[in-house]
Every structure is written in structure tokens, then in C-alpha cells.
N, C-alpha and C positions, 0 to 999 in steps of 0.2 A: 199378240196383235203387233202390226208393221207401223212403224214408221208414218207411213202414207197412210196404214186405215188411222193412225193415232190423229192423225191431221185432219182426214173427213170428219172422226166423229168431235174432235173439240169447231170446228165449223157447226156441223149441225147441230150440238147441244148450245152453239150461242145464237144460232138462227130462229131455234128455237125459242129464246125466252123472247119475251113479250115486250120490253124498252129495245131490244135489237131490231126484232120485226120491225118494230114501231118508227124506229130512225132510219130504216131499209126504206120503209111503202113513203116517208116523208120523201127521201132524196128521190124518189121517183117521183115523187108527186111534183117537188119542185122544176125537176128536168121537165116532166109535161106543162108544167106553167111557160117554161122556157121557152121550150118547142112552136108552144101556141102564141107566143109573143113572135116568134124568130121570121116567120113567114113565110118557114120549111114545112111542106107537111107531105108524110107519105102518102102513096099511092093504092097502097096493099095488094099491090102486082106479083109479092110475091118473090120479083130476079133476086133481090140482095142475099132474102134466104138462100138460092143455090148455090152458094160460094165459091165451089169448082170454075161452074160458070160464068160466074158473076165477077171472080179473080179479086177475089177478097177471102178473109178469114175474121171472125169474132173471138174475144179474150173477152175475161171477166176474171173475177176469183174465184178463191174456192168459198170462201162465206156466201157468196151470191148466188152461185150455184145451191150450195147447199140450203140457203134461204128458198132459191126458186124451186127444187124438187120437195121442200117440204109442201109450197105451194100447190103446186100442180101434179106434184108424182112422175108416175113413166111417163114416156109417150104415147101417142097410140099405139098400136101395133096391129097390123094387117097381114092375114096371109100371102097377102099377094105381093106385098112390097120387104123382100129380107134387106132391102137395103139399106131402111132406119135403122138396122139394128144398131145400138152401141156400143157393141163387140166388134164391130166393122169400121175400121178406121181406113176404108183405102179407095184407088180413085172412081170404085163402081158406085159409091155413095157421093151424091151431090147435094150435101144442104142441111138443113137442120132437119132435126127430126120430129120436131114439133111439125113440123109446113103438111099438112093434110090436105090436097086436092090443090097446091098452090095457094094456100092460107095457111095464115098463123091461127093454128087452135088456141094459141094462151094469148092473144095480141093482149088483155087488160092484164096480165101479168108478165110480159116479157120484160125482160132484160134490159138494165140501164143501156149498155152496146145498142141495143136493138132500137131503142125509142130515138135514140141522135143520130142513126144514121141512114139518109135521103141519099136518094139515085140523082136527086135533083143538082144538075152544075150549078156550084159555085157554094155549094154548101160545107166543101170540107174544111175551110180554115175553122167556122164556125164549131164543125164536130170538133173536130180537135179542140179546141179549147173548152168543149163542152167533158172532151174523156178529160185533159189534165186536170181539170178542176174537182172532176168525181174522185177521180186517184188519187189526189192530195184526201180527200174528205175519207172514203176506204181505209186510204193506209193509216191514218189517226183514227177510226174506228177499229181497226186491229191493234194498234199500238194499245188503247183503252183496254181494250179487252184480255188484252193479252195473247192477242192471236197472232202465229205465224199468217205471213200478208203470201200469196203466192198469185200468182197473174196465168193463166193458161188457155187454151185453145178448146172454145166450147162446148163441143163434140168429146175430143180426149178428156176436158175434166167431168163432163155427165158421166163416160164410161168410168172412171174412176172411181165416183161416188157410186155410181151402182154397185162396183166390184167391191169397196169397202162396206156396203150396204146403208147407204146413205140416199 
């Protein structure tokens, strides 16, 4: 085993147990308390998922990741569409691969990234201080754990995990 699958599967074996989970669906739970105080609320239009487009990119970790595909698994997949794949990392792919017909299919389990951040002006100092605050709490959740903390590009780290089989 590599390196790199060494690292997906000590993520997924701590995503897996039950007080991780448990502290994972919390800090979400809390950011949606946030949210719905903040007086930001999404649209579900759908632009942010295209990121090409939209001239943006999402990070998270690799625990997050691997928390969320224990959640939810693969994406869809369509004959008609080879561009979700994620073995395809190049500019003919625009978006997340979860976005189905211009919807988030996982919208009740998406991603810390994904829940704080609005199209809406005037909303970004807000996001921001909503990412450093989760990133301090993440990286003290790998420190406990003993987990290597790694920060990566959405898209590349799903393909990742898939490749390690995660």
C-alpha cells in the first residue's frame, strides 16, 4: 500500500467510527444554526457548483471527504454525461459531480465548504470567518485523532479516494 492510499484509509477508518461521525454531523449542524441566524441563505441556482464558471474552487480535507463518501458514495453517473467522471480533472468538466440537472443531489449532506458559501454580496468576510473557525476545529480534530490534517481541491480529493478505494 502507498503513502497516499495509507492516508485515505486511516481517514476513512476514523470516519467511520461513531464519536467521529458524531462530532462531524455536530459541526455541521452548528454551521447550519449559523447560516440561519447570518441572513445569508442560498439560492439553489446551482452557479457556485460550476466552478470553472463560476471562477471559484472548493477544499476540504481528506477526513471530510472521506466522512462524506461514506455518507453518500459515488456520484451519479450518466451515460450521457463522461464529464462527472472523476478520473477527469481538466477544463471539459465544470462543477461538482454531485450537481444533477443543476441540483445538489446530496444538498442534506453537503459539505462544510458548500453550506457557507452564498452568491449573495457582501457575504464573504462572513464565509471567511466561518472557514477559519472550522479549520482551527478540523485541524484539533486530527491532532486528537492522530490524523495527518491535508486540505485539497474537491474534485482531486474524491478522485483520490476513489483511486485508493475509499
Amino acid at each position: 500500500m502507498t503513502l497516499e492510499e495509507d492516508l485515505w484509509m486511516s481517514w476513512r477508518e476514523a470516519a467511520r467510527r461513531p464519536e467521529v461521525a458524531e462530532r462531524l454531523r455536530s459541526m455541521l449542524n452548528r454551521i447550519d444554526q449559523q447560516v440561519n441566524q447570518s441572513g445569508f441563505a442560498c439560492q439553489q441556482s446551482g452557479r457556485c457548483c460550476k466552478f470553472e464558471s463560476f471562477g471559484h474552487r472548493l477544499f476540504m480535507t481528506g477526513l471530510e471527504i472521506a466522512w462524506f463518501r461514506s455518507l453518500v458514495g459515488e456520484p451519479p453517473q450518466r451515460d450521457t454525461d463522461a464529464s462527472r467522471s472523476l478520473t477527469v480533472l481538466d477544463a471539459k468538466r465544470d462543477g461538482c459531480p454531485y450537481q444533477v440537472d443543476g441540483a445538489c443531489s446530496v444538498h442534506p449532506d453537503r459539505p462544510f465548504a458548500c453550506r457557507v458559501f452564498f452568491c449573495q454580496e457582501g457575504s464573504d468576510e462572513w464565509q471567511s470567518q466561518q472557514y477559519e473557525a472550522f479549520q482551527i476545529e478540523m485541524k484539533l480534530l486530527h491532532e486528537e485523532l492522530g490524523l495527518s490534517y491535508r486540505y485539497m481541491e474537491w474534485r482531486r480529493g474524491l478522485a483520490e479516494a476513489r483511486a485508493a478505494g475509499v
